[in-house]
N, CA, C and O of each residue as an XYZ file, in Angstrom:
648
protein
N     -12.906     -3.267     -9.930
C     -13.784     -2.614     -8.982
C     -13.602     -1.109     -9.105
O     -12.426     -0.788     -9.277
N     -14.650      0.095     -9.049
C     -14.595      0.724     -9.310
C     -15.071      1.687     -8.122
O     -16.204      1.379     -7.754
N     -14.412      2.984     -7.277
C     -14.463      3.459     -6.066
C     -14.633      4.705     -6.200
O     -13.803      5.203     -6.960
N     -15.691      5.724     -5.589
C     -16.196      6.860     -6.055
C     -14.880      7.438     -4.705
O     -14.202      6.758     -3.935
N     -14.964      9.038     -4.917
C     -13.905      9.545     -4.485
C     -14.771     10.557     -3.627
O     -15.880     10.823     -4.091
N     -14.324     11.278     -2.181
C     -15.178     12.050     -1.787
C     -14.328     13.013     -1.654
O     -13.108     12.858     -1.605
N     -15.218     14.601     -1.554
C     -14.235     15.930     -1.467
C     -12.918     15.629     -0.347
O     -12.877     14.964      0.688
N     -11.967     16.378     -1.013
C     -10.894     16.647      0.407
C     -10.202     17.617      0.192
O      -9.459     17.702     -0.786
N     -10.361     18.661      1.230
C      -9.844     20.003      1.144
C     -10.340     21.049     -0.477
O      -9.603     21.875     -1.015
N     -11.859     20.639     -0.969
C     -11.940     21.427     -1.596
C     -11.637     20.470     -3.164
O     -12.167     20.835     -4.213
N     -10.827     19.380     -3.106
C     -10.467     18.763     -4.557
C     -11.029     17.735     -4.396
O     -11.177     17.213     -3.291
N     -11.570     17.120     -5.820
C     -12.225     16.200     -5.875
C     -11.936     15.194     -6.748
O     -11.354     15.939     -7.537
N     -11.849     14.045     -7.307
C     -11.392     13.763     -8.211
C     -12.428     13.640     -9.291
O     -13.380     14.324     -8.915
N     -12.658     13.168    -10.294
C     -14.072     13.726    -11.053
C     -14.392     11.809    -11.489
O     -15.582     11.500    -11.542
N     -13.693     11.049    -11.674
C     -13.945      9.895    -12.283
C     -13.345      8.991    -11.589
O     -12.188      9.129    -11.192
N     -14.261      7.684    -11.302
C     -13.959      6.617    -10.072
C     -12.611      5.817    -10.400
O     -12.283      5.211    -11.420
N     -12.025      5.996     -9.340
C     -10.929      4.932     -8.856
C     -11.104      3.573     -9.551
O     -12.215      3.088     -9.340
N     -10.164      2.713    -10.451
C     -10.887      1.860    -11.156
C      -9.066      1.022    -10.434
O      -7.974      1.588    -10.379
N      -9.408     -0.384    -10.017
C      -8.819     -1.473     -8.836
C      -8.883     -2.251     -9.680
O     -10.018     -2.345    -10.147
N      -7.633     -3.335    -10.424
C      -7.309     -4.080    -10.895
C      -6.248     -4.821    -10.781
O      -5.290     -4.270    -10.238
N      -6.034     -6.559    -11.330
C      -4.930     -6.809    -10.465
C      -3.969     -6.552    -11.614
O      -4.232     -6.214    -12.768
N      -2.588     -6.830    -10.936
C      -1.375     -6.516    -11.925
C      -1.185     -7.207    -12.215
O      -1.414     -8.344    -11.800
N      -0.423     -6.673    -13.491
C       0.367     -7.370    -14.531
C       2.006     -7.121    -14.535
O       2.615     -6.120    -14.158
N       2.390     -8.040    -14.943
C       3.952     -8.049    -15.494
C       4.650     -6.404    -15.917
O       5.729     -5.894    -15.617
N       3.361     -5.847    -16.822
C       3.571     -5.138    -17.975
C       3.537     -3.467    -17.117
O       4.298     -2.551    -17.430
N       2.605     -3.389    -16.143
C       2.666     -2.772    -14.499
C       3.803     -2.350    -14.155
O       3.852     -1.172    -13.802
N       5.069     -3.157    -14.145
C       5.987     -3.503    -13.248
C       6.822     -1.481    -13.677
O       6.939     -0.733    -12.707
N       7.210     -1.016    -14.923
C       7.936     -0.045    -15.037
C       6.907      0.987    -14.508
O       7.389      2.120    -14.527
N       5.346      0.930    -13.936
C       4.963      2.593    -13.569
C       4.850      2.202    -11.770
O       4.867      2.925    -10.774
N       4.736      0.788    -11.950
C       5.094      0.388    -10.227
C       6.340      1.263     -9.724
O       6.327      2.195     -8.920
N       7.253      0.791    -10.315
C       8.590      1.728    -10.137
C       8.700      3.128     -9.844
O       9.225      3.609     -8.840
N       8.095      3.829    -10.924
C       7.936      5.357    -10.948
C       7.250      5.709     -9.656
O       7.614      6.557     -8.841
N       6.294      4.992     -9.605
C       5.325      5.126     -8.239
C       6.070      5.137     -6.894
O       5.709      5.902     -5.999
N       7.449      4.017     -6.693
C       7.909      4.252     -5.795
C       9.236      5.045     -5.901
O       9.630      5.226     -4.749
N       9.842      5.434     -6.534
C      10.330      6.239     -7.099
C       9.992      7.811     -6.533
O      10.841      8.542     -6.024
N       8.806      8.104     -6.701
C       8.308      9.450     -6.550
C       7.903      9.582     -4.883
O       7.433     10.549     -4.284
N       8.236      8.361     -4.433
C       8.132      8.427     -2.538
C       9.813      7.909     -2.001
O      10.223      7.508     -0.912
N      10.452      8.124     -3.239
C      12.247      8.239     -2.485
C      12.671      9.975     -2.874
O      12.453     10.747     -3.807
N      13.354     10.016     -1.625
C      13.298      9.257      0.027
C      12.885      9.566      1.135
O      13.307      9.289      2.258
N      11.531     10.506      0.588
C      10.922     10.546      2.291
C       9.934      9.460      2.441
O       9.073      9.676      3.294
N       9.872      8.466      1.877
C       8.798      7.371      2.615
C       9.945      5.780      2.229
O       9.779      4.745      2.874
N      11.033      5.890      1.110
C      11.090      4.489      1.417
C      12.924      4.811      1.256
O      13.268      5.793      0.598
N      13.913      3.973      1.859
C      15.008      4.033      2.062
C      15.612      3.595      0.303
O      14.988      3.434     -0.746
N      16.672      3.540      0.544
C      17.208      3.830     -0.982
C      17.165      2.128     -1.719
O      16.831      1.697     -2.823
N      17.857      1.310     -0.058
C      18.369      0.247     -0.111
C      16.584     -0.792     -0.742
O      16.493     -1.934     -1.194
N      15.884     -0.126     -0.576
C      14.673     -0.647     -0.723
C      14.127     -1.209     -2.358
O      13.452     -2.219     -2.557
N      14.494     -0.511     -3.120
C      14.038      0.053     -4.717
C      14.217     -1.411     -5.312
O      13.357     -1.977     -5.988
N      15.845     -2.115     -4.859
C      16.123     -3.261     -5.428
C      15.401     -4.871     -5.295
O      15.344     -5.812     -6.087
N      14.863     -4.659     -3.796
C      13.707     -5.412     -2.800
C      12.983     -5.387     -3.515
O      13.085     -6.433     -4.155
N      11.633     -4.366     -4.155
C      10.808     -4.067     -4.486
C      10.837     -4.135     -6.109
O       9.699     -4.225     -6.569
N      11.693     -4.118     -6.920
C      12.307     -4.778     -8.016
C      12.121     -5.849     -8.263
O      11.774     -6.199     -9.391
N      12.316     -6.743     -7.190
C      12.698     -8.292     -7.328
C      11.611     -8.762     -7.059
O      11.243     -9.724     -7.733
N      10.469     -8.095     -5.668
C       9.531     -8.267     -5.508
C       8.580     -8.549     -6.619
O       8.029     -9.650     -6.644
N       8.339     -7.679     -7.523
C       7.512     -7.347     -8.623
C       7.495     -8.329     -9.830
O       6.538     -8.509    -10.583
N       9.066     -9.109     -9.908
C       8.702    -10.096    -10.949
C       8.304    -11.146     -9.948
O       8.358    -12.148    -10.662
N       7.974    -11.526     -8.869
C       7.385    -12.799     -8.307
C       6.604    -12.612     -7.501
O       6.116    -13.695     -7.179
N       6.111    -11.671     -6.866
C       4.814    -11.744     -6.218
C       3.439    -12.552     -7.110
O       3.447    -12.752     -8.324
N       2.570    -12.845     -6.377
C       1.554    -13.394     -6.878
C       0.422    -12.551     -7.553
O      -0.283    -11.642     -7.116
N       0.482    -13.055     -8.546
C      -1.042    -11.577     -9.281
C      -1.789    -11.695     -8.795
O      -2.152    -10.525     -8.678
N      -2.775    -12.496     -8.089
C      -3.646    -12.549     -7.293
C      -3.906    -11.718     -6.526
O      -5.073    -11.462     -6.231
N      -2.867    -11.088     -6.010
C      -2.684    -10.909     -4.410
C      -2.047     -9.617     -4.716
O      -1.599     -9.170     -3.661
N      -1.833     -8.899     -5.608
C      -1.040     -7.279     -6.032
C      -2.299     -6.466     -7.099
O      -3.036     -6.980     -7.940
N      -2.206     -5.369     -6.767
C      -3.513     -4.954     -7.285
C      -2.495     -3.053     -8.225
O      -1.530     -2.417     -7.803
N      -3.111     -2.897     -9.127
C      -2.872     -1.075     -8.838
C      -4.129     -0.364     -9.341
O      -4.895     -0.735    -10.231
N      -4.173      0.588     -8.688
C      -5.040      1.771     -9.078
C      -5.041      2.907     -9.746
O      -4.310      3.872     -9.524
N      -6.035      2.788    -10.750
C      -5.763      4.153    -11.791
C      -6.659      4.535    -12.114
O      -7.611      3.778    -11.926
N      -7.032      6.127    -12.900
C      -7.851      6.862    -13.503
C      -7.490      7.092    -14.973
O      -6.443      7.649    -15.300
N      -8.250      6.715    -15.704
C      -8.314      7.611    -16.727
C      -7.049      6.796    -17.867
O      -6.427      7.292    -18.807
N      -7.025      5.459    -17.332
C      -5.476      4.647    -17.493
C      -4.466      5.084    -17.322
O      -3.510      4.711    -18.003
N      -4.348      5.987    -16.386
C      -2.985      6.077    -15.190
C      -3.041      5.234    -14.272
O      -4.040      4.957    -13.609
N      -1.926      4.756    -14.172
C      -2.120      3.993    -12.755
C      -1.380      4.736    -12.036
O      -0.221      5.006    -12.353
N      -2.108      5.277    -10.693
C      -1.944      6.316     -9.675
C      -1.699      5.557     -8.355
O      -1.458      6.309     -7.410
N      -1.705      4.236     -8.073
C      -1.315      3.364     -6.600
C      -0.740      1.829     -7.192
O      -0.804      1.578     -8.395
N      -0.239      0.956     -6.308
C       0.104     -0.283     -6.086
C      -0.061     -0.633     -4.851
O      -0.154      0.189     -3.940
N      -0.121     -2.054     -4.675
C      -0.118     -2.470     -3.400
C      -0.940     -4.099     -3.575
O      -1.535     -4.585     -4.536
N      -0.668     -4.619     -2.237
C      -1.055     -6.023     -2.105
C      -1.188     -6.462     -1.017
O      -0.953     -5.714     -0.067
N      -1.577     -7.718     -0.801
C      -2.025     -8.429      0.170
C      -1.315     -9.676      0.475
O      -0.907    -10.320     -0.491
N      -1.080    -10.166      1.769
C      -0.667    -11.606      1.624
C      -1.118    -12.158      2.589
O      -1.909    -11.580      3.335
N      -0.641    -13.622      2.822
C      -0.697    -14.173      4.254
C       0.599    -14.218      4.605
O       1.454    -14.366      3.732
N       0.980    -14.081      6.111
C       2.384    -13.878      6.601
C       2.498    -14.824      8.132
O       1.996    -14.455      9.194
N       3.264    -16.080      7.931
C       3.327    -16.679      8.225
C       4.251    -16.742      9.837
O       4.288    -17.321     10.923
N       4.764    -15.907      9.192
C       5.572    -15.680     10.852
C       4.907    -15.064     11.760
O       5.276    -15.303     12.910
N       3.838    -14.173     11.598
C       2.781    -13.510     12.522
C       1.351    -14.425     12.700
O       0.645    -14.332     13.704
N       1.032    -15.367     11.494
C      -0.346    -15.978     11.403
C      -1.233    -14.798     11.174
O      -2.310    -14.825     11.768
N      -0.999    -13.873     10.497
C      -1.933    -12.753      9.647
C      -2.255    -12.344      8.604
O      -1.272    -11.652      8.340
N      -2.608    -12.290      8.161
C      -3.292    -11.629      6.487
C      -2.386     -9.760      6.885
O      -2.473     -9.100      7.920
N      -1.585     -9.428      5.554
C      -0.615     -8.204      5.722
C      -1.348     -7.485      4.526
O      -2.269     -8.057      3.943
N      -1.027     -6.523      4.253
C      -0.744     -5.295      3.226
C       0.824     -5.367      3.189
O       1.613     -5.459      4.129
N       1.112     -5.282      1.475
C       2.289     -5.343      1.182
C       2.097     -3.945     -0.050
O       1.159     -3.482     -0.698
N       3.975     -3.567      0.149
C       4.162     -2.747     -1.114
C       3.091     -1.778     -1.470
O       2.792     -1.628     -2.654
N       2.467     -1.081     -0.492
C       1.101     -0.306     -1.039
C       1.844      1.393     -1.215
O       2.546      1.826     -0.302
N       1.659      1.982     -2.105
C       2.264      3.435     -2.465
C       1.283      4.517     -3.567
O       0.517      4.340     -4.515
N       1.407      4.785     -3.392
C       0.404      6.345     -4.231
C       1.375      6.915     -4.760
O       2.414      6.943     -4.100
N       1.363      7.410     -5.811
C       1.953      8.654     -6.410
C       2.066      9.593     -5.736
O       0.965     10.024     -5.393
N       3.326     10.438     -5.162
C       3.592     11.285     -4.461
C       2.799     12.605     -5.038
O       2.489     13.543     -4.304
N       2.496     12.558     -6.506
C       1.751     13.876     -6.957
C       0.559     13.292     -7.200
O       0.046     13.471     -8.305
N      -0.162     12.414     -6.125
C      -1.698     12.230     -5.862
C      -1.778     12.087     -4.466
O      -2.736     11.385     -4.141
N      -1.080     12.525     -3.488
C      -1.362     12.387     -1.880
C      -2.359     13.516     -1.765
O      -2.668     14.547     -2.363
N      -2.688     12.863     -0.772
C      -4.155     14.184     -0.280
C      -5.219     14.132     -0.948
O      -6.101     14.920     -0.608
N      -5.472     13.266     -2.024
C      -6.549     13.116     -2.798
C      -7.787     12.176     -2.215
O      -8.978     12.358     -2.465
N      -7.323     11.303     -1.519
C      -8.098     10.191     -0.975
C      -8.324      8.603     -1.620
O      -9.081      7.680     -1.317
N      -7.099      8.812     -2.831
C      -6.485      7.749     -3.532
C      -5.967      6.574     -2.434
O      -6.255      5.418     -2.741
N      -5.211      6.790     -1.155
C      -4.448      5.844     -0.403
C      -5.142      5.018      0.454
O      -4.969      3.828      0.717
N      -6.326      6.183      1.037
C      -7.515      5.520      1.753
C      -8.066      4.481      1.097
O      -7.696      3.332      1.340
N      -9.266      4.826     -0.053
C      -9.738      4.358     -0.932
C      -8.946      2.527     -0.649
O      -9.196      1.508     -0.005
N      -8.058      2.975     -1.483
C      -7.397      1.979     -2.101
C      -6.474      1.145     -1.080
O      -5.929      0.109     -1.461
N      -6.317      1.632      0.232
C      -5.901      0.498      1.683
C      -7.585     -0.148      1.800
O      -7.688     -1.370      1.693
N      -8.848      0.662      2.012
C      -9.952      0.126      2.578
C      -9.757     -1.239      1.382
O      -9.562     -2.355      1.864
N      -9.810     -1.112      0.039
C     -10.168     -2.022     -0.818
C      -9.352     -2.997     -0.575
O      -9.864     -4.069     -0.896
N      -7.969     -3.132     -0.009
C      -6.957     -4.196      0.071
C      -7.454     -4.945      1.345
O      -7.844     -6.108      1.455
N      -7.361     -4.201      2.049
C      -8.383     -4.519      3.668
C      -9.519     -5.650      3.443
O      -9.519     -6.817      3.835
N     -10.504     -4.933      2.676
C     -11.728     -6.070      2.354
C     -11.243     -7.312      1.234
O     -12.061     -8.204      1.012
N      -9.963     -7.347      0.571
C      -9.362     -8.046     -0.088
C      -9.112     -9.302      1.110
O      -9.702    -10.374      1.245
N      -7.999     -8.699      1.897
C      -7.416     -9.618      2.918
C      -8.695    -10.338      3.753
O      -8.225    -11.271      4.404
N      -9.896    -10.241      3.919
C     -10.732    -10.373      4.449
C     -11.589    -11.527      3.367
O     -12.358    -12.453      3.626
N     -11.164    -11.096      2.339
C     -11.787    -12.222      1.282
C     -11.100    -13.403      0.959
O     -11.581    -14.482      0.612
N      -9.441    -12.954      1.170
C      -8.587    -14.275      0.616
C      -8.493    -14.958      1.679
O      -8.116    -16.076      1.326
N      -8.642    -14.922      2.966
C      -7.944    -14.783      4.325
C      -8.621    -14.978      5.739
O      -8.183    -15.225      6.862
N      -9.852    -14.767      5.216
C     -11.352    -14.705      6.040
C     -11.125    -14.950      7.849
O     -11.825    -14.423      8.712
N      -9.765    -16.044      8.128
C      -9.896    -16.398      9.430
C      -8.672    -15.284     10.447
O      -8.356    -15.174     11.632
N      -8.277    -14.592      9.058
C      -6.611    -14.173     10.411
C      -7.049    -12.596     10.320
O      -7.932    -12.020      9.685
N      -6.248    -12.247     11.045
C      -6.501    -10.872     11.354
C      -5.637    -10.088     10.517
O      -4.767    -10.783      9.993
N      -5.582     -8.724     10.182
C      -4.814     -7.923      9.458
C      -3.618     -7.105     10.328
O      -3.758     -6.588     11.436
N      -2.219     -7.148      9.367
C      -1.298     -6.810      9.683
C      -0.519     -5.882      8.775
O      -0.526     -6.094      7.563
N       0.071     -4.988      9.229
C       1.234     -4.252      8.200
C       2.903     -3.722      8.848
O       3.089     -3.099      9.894
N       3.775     -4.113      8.038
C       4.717     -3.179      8.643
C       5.061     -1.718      7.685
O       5.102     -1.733      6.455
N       5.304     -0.429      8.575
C       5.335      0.594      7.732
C       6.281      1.322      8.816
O       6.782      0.912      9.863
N       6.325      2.530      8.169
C       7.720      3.430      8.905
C       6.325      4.906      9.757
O       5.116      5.129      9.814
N       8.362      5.791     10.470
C       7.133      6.586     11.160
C       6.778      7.600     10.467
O       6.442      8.730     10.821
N       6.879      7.098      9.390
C       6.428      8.750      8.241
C       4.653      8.149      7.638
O       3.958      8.855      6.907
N       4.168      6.613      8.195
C       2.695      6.893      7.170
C       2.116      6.434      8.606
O       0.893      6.419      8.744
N       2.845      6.107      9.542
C       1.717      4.785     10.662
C       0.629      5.977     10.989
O      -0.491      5.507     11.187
N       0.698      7.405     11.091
C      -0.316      7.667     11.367
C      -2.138      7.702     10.512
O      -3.316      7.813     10.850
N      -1.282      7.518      9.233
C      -2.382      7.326      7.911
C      -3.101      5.881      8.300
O      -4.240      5.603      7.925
N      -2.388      5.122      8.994
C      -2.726      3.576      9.045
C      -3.659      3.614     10.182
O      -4.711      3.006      9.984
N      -3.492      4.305     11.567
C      -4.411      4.680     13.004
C      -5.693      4.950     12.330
O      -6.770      4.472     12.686
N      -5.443      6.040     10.965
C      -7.233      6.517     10.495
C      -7.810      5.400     10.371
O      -8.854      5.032     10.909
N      -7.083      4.797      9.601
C      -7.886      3.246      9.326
C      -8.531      2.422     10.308
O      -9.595      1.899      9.976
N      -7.984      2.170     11.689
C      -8.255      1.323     12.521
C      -7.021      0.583     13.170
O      -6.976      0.076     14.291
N      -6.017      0.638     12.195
C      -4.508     -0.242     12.768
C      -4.364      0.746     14.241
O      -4.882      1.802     14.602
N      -3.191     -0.388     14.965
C      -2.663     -0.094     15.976
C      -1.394     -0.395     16.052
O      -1.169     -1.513     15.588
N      -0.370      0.214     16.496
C       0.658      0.016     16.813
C       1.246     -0.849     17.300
O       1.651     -0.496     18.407
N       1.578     -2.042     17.003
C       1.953     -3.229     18.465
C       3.864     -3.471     18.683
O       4.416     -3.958     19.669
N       4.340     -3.094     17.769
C       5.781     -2.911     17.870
C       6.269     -1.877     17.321
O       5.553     -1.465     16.409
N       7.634     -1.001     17.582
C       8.116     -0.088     17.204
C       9.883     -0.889     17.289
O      10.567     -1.225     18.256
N      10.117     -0.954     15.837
C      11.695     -1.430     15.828
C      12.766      0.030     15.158
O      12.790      0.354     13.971
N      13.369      0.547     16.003
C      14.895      1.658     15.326
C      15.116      1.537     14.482
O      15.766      0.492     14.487
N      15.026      2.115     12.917
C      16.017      1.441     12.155
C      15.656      0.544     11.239
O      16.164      0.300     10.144
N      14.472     -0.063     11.932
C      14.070     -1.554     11.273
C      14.079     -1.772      9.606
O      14.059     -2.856      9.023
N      14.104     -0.873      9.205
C      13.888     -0.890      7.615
C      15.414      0.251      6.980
O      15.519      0.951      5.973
N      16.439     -0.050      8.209
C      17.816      0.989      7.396
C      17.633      2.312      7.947
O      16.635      2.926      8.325
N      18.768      2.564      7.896
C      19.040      4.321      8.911
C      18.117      5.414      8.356
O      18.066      6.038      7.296
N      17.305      5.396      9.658
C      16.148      6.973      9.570
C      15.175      6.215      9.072
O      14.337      6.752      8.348
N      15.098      4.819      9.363
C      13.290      4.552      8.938
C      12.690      3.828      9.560
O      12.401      2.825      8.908
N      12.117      3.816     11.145
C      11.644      3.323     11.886
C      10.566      2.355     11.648
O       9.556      2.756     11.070
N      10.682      0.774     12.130
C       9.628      0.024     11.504
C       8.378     -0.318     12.908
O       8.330     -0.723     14.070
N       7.633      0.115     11.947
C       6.152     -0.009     12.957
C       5.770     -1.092     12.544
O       5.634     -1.016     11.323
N       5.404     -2.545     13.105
C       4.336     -3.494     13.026
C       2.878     -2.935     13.566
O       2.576     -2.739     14.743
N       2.291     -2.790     12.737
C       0.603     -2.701     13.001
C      -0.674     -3.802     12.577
O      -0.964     -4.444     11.568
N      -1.215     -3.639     13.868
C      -2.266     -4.727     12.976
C      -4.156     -3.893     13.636
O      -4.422     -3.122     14.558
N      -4.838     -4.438     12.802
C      -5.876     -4.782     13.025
C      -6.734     -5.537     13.382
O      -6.299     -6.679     13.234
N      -8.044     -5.550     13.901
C      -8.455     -6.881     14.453
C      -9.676     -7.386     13.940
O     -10.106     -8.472     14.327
């Protein structure tokens, strides 16, 4: 799927957002990707989670985004059983593509994903207090706030949508 980009602050990107699912072969610029958001967006203890994550998540359901064959985002979708919701998982941008309109883009597309695999539950995410406000633009809401929840200095927000 392919996603046109609109001005922000003056920059634009020149060639559409191109949304595909992942591969195996993914897995070393997945890394870099989160990599380049330690450690102001993800705790240290995390990297190894998200490691392990990557050889078994479902391809179906994990997508990344790139230009130009960079891949510039990751991220995914699931169903989550302990809430009865359709989630966003593992979603990250390249720290030297924030502000572009890469994260938007590419949450709306996971969004209408979860809505396709998922059609009856509502949407959910957990994230810290360094993006939940990126998540409010969207439409999420806040419904829990846990201390800590994700390891010292990273507050876990449950958000969902309806």
């Amino acid at each position: 799927m392919e996603l046109g980009f609109a001005k922000n602050n003056k920059r634009e990107m020149e060639k559409a957002l191109e949304i595909r699912n992942f591969t195996r072969k993914d897995k070393p610029k997945c890394l870099e990707i989160f990599k380049s958001n330690h450690p102001k967006y993800f705790a240290t203890h995390e990297l190894p989670l998200f490691d392990k994550w990557l050889d078994t998540c479902e391809l179906k359901e994990y997508f990344v985004a790139e230009k130009e064959g960079e891949i510039l985002a990751c991220g995914g979708v699931f169903l989550d059983g302990r809430f009865d919701k359709a989630g966003l998982s593992w979603g990250m941008v390249h720290s030297g593509f924030h502000g572009k309109g890469i994260g938007r883009e590419f949450t709306q597309f996971r969004v209408e994903k979860m809505k396709e695999l998922f059609p009856t539950y509502g949407a959910m995410l957990e994230t810290s207090q360094f993006t939940f406000k990126f998540y409010e633009k969207l439409g999420f809401e806040t419904k829990e706030i846990t201390v800590d929840g994700f390891g010292g200095g990273f507050d876990k927000y449950l958000m969902e949508k309806g």
